[in-house]
C-alpha positions as CSV (number, residue, x, y, z in Angstrom):
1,X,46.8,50.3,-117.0
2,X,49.9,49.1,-115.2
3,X,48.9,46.7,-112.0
4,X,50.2,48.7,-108.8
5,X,50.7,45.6,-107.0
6,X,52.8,44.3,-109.2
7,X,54.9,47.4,-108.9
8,X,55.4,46.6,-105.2
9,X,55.3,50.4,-104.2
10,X,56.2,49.6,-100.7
11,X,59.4,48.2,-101.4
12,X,61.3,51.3,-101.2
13,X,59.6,51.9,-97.6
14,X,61.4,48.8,-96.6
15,X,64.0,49.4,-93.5
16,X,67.8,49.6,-95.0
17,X,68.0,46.0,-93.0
18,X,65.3,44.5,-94.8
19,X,66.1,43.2,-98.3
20,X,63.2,42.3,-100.6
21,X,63.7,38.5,-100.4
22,X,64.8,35.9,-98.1
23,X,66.7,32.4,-97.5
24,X,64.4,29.9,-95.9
25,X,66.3,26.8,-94.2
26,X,64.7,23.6,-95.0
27,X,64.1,22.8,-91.4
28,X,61.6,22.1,-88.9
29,X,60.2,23.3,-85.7
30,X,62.1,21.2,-83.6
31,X,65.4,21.7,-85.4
32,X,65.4,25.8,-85.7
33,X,64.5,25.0,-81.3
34,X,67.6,22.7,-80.9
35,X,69.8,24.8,-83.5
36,X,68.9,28.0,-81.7
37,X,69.2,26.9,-77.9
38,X,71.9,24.8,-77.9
39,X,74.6,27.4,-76.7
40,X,72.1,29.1,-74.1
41,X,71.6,26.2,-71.6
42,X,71.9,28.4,-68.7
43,X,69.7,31.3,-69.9
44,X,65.9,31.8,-68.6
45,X,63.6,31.1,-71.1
46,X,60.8,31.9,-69.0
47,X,60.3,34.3,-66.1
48,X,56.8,32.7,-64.4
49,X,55.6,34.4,-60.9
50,X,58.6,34.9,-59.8
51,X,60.1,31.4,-60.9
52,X,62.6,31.0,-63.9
53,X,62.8,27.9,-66.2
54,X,66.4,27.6,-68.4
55,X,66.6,26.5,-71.6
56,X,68.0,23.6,-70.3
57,X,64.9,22.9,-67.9
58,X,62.8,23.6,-71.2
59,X,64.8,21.5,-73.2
60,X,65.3,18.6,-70.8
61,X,61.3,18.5,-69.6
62,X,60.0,19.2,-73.0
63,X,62.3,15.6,-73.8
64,X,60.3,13.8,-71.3
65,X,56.5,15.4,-72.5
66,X,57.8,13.6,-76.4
67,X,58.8,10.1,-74.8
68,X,55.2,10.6,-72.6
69,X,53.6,11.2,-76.1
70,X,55.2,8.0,-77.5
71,X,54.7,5.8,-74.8
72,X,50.9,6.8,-74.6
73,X,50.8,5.6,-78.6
74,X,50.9,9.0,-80.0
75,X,52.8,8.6,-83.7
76,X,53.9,11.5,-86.0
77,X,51.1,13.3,-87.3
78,X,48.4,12.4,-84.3
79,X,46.5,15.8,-83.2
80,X,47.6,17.0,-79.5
81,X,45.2,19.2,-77.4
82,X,46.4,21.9,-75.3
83,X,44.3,23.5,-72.7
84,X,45.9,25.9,-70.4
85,X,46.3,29.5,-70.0
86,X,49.8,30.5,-70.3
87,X,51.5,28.8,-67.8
88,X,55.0,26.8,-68.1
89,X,53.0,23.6,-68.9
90,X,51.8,24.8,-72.3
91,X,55.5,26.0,-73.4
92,X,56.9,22.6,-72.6
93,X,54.0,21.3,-74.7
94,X,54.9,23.5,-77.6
95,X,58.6,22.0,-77.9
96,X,57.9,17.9,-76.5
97,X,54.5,17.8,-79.4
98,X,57.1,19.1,-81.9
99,X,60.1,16.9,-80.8
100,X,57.5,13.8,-81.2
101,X,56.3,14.7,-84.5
102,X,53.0,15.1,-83.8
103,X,50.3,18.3,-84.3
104,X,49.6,21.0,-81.8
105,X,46.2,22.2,-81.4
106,X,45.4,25.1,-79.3
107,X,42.0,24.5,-77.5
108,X,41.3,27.4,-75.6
109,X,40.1,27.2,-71.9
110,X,37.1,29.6,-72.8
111,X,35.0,26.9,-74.9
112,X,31.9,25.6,-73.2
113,X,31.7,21.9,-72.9
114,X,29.8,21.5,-76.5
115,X,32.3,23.6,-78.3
116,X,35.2,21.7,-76.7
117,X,33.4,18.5,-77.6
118,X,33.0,19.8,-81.2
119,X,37.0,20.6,-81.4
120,X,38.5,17.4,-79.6
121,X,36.4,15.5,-82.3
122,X,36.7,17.7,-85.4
123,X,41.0,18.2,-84.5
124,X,41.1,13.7,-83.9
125,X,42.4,15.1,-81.1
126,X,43.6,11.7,-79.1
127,X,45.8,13.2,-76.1
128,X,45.0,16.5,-74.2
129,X,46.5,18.4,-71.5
130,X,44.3,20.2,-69.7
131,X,44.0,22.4,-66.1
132,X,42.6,21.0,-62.9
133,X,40.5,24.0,-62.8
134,X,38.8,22.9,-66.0
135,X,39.0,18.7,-65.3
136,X,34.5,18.9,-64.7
137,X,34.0,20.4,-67.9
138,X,36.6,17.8,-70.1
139,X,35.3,15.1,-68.0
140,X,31.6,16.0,-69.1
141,X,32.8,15.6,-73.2
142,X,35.5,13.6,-73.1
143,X,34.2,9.7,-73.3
144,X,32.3,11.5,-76.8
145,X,35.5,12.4,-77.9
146,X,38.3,10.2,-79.6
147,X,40.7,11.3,-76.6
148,X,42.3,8.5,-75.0
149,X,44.7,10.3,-72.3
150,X,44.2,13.0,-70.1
151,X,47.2,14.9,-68.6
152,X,46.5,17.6,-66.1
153,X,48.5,20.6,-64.8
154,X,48.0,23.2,-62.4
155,X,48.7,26.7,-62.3
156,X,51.0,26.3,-59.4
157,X,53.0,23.9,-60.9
158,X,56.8,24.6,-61.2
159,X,56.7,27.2,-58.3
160,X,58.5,27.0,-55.0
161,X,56.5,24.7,-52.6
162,X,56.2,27.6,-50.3
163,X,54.1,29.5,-52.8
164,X,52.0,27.4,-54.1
165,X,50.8,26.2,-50.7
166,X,50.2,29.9,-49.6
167,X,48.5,30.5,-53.0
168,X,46.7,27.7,-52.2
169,X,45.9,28.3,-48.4
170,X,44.7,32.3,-49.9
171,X,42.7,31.0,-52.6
172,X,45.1,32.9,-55.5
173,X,45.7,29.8,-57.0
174,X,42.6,28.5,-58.8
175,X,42.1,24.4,-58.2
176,X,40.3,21.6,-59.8
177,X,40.0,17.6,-58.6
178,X,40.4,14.7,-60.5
179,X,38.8,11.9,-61.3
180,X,38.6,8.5,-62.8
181,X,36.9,8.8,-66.7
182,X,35.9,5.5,-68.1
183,X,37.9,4.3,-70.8
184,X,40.2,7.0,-70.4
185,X,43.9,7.3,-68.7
186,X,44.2,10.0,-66.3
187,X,46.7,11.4,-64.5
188,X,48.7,14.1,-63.2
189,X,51.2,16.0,-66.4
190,X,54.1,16.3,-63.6
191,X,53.3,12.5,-62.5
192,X,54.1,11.5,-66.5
193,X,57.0,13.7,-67.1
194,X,58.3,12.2,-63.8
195,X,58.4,8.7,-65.3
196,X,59.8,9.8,-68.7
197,X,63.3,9.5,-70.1
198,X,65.1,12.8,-70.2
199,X,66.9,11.7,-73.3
200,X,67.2,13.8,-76.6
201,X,64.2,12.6,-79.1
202,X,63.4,14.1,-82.4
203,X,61.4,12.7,-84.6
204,X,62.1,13.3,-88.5
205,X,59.9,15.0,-90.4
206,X,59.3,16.5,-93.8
207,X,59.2,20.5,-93.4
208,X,55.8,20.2,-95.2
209,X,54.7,18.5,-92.8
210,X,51.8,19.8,-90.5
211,X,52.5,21.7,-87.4
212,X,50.1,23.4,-86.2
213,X,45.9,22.9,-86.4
214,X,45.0,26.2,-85.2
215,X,41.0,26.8,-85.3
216,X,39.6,30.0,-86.6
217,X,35.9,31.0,-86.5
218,X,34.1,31.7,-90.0
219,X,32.0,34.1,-91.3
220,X,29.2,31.1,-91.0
221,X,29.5,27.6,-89.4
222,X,31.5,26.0,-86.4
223,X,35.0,27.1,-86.6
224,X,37.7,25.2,-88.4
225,X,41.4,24.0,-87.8
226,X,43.7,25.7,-90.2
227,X,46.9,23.1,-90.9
228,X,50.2,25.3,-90.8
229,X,53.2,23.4,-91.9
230,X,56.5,23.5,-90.2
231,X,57.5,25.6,-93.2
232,X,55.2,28.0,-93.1
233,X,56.2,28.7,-89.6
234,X,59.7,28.5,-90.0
235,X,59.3,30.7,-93.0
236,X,57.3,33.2,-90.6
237,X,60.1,33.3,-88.2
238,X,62.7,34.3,-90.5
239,X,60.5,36.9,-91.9
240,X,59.4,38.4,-88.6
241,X,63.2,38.4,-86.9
242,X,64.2,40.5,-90.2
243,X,61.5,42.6,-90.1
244,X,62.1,43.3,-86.4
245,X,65.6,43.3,-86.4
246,X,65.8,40.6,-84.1
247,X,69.7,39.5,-83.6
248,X,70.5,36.1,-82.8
249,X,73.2,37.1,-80.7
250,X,71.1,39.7,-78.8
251,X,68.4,37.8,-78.0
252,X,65.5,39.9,-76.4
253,X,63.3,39.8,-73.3
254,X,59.4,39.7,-74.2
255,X,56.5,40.6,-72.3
256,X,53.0,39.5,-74.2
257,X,49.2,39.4,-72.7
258,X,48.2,37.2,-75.9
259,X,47.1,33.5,-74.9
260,X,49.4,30.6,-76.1
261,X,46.2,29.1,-77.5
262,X,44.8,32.2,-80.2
263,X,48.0,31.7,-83.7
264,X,49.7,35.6,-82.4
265,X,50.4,34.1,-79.0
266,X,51.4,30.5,-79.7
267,X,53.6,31.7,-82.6
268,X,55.4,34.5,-80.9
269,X,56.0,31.7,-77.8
270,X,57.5,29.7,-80.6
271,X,59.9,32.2,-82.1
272,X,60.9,33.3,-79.0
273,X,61.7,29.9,-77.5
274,X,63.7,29.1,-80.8
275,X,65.9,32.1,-81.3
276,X,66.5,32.0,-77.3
277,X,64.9,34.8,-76.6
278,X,63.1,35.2,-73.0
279,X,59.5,35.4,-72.3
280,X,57.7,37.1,-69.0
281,X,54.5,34.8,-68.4
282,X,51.3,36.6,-68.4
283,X,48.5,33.9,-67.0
284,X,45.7,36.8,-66.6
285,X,45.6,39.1,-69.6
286,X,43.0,41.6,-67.7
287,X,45.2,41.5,-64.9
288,X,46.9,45.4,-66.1
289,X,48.7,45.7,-62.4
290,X,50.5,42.3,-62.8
291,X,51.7,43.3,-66.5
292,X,52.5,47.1,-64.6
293,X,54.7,45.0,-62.0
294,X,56.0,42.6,-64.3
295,X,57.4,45.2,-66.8
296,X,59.1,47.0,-63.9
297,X,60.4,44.2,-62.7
298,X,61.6,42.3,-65.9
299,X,62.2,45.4,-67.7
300,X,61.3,43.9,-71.3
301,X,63.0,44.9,-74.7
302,X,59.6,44.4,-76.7
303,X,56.0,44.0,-75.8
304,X,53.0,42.7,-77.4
305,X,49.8,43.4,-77.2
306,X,45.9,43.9,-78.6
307,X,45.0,47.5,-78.9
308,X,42.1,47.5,-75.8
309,X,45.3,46.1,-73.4
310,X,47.8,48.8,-74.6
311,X,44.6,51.6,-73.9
312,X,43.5,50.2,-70.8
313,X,47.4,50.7,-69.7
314,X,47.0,54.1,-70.6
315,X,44.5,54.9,-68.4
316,X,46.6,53.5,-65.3
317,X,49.0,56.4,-63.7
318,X,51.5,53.6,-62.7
319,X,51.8,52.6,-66.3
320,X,52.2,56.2,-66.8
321,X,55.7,56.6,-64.6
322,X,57.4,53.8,-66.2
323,X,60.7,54.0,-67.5
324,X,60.2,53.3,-71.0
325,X,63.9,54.4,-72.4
326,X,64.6,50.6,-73.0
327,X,61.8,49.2,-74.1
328,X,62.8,48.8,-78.0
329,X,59.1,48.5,-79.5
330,X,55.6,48.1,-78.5
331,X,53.5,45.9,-80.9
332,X,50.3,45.8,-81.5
333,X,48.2,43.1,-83.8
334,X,44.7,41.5,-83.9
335,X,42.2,44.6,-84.0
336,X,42.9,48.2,-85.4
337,X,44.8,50.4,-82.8
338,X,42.7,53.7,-82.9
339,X,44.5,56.6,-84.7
340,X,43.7,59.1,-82.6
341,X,45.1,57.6,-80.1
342,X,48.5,56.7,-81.4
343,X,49.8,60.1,-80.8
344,X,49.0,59.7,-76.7
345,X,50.3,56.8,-76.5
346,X,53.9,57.1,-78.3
347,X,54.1,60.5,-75.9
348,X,54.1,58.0,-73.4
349,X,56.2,55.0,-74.4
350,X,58.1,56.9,-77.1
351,X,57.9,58.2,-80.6
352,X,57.9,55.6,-83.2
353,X,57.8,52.6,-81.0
354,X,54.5,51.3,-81.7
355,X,54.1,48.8,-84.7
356,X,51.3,47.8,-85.8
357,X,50.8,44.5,-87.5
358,X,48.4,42.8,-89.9
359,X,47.8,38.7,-89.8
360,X,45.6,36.0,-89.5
361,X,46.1,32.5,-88.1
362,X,46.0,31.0,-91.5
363,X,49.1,33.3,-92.8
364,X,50.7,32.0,-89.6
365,X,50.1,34.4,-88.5
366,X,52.1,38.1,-90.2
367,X,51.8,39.0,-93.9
368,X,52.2,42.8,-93.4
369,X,53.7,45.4,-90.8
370,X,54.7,48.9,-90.2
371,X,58.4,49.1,-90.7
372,X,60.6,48.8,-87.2
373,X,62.7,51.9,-88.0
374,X,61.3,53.6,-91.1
375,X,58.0,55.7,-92.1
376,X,54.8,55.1,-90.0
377,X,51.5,56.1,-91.1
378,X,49.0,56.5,-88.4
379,X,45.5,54.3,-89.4
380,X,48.0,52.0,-91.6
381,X,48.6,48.4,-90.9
382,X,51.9,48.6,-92.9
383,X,53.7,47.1,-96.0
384,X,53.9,43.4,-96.9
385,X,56.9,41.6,-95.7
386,X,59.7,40.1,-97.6
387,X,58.5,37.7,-100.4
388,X,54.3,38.9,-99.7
389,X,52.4,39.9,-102.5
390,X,49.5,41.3,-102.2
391,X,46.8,42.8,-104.4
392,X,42.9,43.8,-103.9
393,X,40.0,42.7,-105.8
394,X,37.0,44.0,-106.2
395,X,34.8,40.7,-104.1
396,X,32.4,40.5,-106.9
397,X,33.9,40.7,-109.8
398,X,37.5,39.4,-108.9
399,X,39.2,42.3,-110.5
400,X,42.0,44.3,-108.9
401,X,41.0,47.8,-107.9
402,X,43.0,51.1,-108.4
403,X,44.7,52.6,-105.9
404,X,42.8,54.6,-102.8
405,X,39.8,52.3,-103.5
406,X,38.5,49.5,-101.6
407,X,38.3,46.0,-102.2
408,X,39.5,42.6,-100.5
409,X,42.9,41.8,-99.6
410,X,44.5,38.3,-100.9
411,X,47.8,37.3,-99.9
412,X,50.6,34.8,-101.1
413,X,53.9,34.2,-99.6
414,X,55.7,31.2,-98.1
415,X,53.6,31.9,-94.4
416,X,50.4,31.3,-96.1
417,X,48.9,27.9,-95.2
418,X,48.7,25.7,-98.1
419,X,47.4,22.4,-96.8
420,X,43.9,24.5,-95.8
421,X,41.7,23.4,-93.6
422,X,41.5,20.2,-92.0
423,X,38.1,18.2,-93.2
424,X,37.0,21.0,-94.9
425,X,37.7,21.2,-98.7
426,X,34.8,23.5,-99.8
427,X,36.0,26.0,-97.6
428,X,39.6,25.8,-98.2
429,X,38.5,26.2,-102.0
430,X,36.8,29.2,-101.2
431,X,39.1,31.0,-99.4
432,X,42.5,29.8,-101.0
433,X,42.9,30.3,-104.7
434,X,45.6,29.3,-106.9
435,X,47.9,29.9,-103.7
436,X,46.3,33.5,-102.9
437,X,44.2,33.5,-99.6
438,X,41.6,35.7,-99.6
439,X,41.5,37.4,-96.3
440,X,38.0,38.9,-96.0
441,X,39.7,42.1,-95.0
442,X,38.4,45.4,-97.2
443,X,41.7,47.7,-97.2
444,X,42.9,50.7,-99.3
445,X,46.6,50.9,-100.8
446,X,47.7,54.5,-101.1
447,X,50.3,55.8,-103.4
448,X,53.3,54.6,-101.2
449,X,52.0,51.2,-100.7
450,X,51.1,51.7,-97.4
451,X,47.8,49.4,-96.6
452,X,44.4,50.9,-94.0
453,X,41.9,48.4,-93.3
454,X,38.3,50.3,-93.4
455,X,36.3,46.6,-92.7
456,X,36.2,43.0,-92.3
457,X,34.1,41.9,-96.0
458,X,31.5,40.3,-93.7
459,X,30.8,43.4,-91.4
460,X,30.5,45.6,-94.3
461,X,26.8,47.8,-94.2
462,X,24.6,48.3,-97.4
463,X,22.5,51.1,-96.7
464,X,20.5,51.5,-100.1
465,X,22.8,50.2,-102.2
466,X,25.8,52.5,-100.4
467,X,28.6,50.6,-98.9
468,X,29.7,51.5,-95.2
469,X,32.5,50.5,-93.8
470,X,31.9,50.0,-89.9
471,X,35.8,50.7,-89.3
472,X,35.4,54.3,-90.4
473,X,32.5,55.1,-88.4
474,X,34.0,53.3,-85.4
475,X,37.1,55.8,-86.0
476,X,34.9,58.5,-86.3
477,X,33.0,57.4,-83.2
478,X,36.1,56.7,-81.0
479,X,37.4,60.8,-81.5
480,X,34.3,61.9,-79.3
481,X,35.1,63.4,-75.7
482,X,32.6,61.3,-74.0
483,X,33.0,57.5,-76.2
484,X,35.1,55.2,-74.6
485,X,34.9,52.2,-77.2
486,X,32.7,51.9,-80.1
487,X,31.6,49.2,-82.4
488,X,29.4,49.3,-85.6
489,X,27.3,46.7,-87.1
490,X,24.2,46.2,-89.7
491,X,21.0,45.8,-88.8
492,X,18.3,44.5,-91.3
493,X,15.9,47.5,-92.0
494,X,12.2,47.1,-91.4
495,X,11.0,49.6,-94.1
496,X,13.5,48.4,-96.6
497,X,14.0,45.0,-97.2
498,X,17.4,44.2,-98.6
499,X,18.5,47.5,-97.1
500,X,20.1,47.9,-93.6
501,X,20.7,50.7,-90.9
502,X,24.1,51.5,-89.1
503,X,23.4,50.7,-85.8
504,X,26.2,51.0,-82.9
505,X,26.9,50.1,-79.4
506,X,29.1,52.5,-77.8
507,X,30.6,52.2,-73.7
508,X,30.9,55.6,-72.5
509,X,33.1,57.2,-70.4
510,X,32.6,57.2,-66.5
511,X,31.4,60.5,-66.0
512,X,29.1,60.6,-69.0
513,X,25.1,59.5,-68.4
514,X,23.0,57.1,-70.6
515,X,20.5,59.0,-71.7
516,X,18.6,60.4,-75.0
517,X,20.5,64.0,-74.7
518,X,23.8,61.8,-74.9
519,X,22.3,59.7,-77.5
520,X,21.7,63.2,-79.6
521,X,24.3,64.8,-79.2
522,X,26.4,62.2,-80.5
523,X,24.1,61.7,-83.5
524,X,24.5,65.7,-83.9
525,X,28.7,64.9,-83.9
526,X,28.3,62.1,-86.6
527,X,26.5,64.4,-88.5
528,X,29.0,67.1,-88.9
529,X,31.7,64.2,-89.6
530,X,30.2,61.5,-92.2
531,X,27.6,60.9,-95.0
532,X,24.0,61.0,-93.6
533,X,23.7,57.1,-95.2
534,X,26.9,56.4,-92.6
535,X,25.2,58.2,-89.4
536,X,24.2,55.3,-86.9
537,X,20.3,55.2,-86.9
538,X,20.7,53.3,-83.8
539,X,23.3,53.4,-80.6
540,X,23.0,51.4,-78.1
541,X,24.4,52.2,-74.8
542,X,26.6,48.6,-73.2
543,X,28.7,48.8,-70.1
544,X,31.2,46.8,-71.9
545,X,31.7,45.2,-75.0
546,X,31.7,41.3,-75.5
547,X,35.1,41.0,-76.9
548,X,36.9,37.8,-77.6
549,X,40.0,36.4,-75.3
550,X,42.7,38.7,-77.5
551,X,40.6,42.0,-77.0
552,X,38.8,41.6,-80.8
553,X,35.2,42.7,-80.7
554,X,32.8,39.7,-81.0
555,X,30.7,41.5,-83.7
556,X,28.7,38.3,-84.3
557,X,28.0,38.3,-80.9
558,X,26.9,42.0,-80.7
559,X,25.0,41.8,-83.6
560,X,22.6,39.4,-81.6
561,X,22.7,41.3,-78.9
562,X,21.5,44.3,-80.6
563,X,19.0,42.7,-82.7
564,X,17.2,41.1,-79.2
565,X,16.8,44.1,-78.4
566,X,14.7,45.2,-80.7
């Protein structure tokens, strides 16, 4: 029987823009930045409360933050930590770490002191910038750590002096102190790009070179840094501006929630930044009237987004009223958007604008998308991009599996991370193989080569030997009048051991009460919709989900929850 991966299907859904394969330059980071900005010196680059930094600015401050890196001893290859929300400080560290050679690592401000400790240490990381308003908890880990220089920004850095003292004075502006840490040079970040040379640096590197250690949690075990080469990313940015249809000489104006420090945020900073494009600042991702305001007043050509941000908007009149005639395309990555509510939201925003994506941080993050232009299929992550194959196997016996049937996604393609993880070979052999990474993502391929994701591998159910994919009942869940969000997990069962029950935690709507009638009538619902093995023997009311920083549902989280409460 002919392999239907290997007959690439999706190709002819391709966009008439789109060829099948691609030229990669031989270039890195900082090169495809210079290359790319040269001829825009006067152009924002960054619209941030109100303040806008050139690409001059960038250019010439993100000079000073690579001669700061050498003078504090930092050579090619050393690990730099980046703590911030997005402010202007981490985008200046995105272009002065590449300038000087070295390796970004994005250490997000949500990490409790041990978990910072555990990164710093596991990344080598030996200079971090951090945020006054998180200088306690570094200070608490850092003389355990390997860091030997502390720079810290603020969030009112690099606006007018007149706003950040009345920020200050009205307590909108969130503030930290410093102090002295044994051992350990401190100091302000504008202090040290103060003293630095504004001269041109760039150190030469090999394309294969690592850019990026970007850490990614596991099915089990701490998290782990995943080493993206300046290829891969380079080779991601050429593949995404096709795809999009992202002109050089019309660069566009981008409007994203996602934070600098998750792979989707830090990599669409960096392709925007390097193809001169412009990007509106979003510190506060739950802030939904300052991304309101900030698209009316910007007036972006793309956004991006998680799916719970794009349906929170929904739910907001004001987002309602926009003008959305030049807004190009919505996109939307890092959790399934709903089908049933794709329709309601492209009557909003407008018909075929939404494209959804599928990625992870160690494909750098894109391997496939719905075309810009072409054929969207509601529930489907996309096609694979130029130069992506892809094919599912069945996870225990490696085999591929026919099409409409389930089984793991692996993906190869010049994105995918080939250096693996750092410190970790086991698990690097695990998940890459023979230059296919195995994703952990269950998905169907129909006849047109169009991809659904029904489940992450490790949040599949086994009820009795029946697989259930949590996705599907989620879906299912998410089309009842009074369910607001939904998430499915497996519970071991009691009476069966080896055997588990479909339990859910669902946040209702406003006007709906928590109570066993509710509980049964969505149980009756479920009934009429799925296989009685698939029907949620337990549902668990939650005022809100715990979701991570990008808007993904924490199942491992939940599942704890749930089982505590037992």
């Amino acid at each position: 029987m002919p392999d239907p991966y290997a007959q690439k299907p999706w190709l002819k859904h391709y966009d008439d823009h789109v060829p099948q394969h691609l030229e990669y330059p031989r270039k890195t980071y900082a090169q495809m930045f210079r290359e790319g900005t040269t001829y825009r010196p006067a152009a924002v680059a960054i619209h941030y409360l109100g303040r806008q930094i050139t690409f001059h600015e960038l250019d010439t401050l993100s000079n000073r933050f690579a001669h700061f890196l050498k003078k504090s001893g930092l050579k090619p290859g050393d690990t730099v930590g980046v703590h911030l929300p997005n402010i202007p400080a981490y985008y200046i560290a995105i272009i002065g770490i590449q300038k000087a050679g070295c390796v970004l690592t994005g250490v997000s401000p949500l990490l409790q002191p041990g978990e910072l400790e555990y990164q710093l240490n596991d990344s080598g990381t030996r200079l971090l910038v951090t945020l006054d308003a998180l200088f306690d908890r570094v200070a608490s880990v850092v003389e355990k750590t390997g860091v030997q220089t502390v720079a810290v920004a603020g969030i009112g850095d690099f606006l007018s002096p007149l706003k950040r003292f009345f920020g200050r004075l009205l307590k909108k502006i969130p503030t930290g102190h410093m102090q002295p840490i044994t051992n350990v040079t401190v100091g302000r970040l504008l202090d040290f790009l103060r003293q630095a040379p504004t001269d041109s640096i760039e150190e030469p590197l090999d394309p294969a070179a690592p850019c990026l250690m970007q850490y990614t949690g596991g099915t089990t075990g701490p998290p782990k840094g995943a080493l993206l080469t300046h290829k891969n990313i380079v080779s991601q940015m050429v593949q995404v501006n096709t795809w999009l249809d992202m002109q050089p000489d019309e660069p566009v104006t981008l409007l994203s929630a996602f934070p600098l420090f998750h792979q989707a945020g830090l990599f669409l900073a960096m392709n925007t930044m390097a193809i001169g494009g412009c990007q509106v600042v979003i510190v506060n991702p739950r802030d939904l009237d300052f991304i309101i305001s900030a698209m009316t007043r910007y007036r972006p050509d793309a956004v991006v987004n998680v799916p719970t941000i794009y349906l929170e908007l929904l739910k907001k009149p004001k987002f309602r009223s926009l003008d959305f005639s030049g807004l190009q395309w919505f996109l939307s990555g890092a959790a399934p958007f709903p089908p049933e509510y794709i329709k309601e939201f492209e009557t909003v925003v407008g018909s075929g604008k939404l494209v959804e994506v599928l990625g992870m941080t160690e494909t750098s993050p894109v391997h496939m998308s719905l075309p810009r232009y072409g054929k969207k299929k509601p529930g489907s992550v996309g096609i694979p991009l130029p130069d992506t194959e892809v094919k599912l196997v069945d996870p225990q016996t490696g085999e591929t599996v026919p099409v409409g049937e389930p089984g793991e996604l692996a993906v190869k393609g010049p994105q995918v991370f080939t250096l693996g993880y750092h410190n970790r070979p086991e698990e690097t052999a695990h998940t890459l193989r023979d230059g296919w990474i195995f994703t952990g993502d269950i998905c169907t391929m129909d006849e047109d080569g169009y991809f659904f994701v029904v489940d992450r591998l490790k949040d599949m159910v086994i009820v009795s030997g029946y697989k259930v994919f949590t996705r599907t009942v989620d879906d299912v869940l998410m089309a009842h009048p009074d369910v607001d969000m939904a998430a499915t997990i497996g519970l071991p069962d009691p009476s069966r051991p080896g055997s588990e029950i479909v339990a859910t935690a669902v946040v209702l709507k406003a006007d709906v009460a928590e109570n066993d009638d509710t509980r049964k009538k969505i149980i009756a619902y479920m009934r009429e919709k799925v296989a009685a093995y698939k029907v949620p023997k337990k549902i668990e009311f939650m005022k809100e989900l715990p979701l991570s920083a990008v808007g993904k549902v924490l199942k491992r989280q939940l599942r704890e929850k749930m089982k505590g409460a037992e």
